[in-house]
N, C-alpha and C positions, 0 to 999 in steps of 0.2 A: 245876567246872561246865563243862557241852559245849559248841560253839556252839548244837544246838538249844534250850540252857536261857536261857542267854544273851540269843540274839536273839529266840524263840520260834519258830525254822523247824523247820516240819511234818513235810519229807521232808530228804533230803539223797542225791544219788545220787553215785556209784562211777564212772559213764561217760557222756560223751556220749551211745551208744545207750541206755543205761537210760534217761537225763531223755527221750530223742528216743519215747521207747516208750510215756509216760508221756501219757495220755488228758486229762486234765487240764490240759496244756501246750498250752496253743495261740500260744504267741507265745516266738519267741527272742532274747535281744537279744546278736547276736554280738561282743563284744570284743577280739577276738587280732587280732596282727599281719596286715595284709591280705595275705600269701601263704600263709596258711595257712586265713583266712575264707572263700576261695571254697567250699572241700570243705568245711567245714561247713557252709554255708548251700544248698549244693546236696543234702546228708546232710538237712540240719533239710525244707528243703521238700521232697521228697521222704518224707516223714515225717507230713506233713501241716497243717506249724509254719509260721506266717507268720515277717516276720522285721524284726527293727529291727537295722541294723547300724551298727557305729562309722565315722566317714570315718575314711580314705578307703574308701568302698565298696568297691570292687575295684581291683588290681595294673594292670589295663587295661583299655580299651576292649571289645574282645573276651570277658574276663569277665563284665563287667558285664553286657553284652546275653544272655552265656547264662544269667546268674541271673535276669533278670528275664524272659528267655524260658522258663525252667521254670517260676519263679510263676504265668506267666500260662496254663501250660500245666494249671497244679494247682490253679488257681484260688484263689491265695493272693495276701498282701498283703504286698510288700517297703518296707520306710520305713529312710533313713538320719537317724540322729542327731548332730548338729554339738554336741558339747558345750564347745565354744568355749574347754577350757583349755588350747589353746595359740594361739590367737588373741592377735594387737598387744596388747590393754589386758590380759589376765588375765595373758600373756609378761609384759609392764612391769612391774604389781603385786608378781608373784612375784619380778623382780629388785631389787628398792626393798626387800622383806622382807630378801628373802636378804643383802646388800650392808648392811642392819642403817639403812638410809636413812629407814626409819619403824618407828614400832613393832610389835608383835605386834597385828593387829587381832583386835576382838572380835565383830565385824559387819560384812557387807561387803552392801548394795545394788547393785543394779546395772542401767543400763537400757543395750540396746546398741540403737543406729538406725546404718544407715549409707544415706546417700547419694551415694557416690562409687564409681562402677565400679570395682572386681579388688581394694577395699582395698588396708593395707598391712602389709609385709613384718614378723612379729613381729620385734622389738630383741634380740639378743645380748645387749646390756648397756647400764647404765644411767653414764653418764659422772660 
């Protein structure tokens, strides 16, 4: 069985330009390493793809400003995505698993509030 059967996906494309060609696609959600994210996301909006990227948005300052200066140039919408697993609390979690300190959970809730400016630094390790 293929992944199309499997997961039930429709298309499956060969390149970056193929997906980017692809009328259908209006939204990219860029995940690679951020030296390499700029050129795509400057590739997808110029294409006409809005675009959700992974943090760190961009390598620098400088970057940043030109990717969101193309967007605004192409009238598209850039949003960065914080998915928070390496953030202090999900960092800790994974080391308590790993370290064999609790069990294999079966569910995990979760509510994050912070009210303390710059947060902190995620734990290396669990003592």
């Amino acid at each position: 069985m293929g992944i199309e059967e499997q997961f039930g996906v429709e298309t499956i494309y060969t390149s970056e330009d193929e997906l980017l060609a692809d009328p259908e696609i209006e939204v990219v959600d860029i995940a690679t390493h951020p030296p390499e994210r700029v050129s795509l996301m400057k590739k997808a909006l110029l294409a006409g793809k809005h675009i959700l990227s992974e943090k760190p948005f961009a390598p620098d300052l400088g970057s940043a400003r030109e990717i969101i200066a193309l967007a605004e140039r192409q009238g598209l919408k850039v949003a960065v995505n914080q998915s928070g697993r390496w953030g202090p609390p999900w960092r800790a979690a994974t080391l308590l698993i790993q370290q064999g300190l609790i069990g294999d959970p079966f569910e995990v809730t979760t509510s994050l509030t912070s009210t303390l400016p710059g947060g902190s630094p995620a734990p290396s390790s669990i003592p």
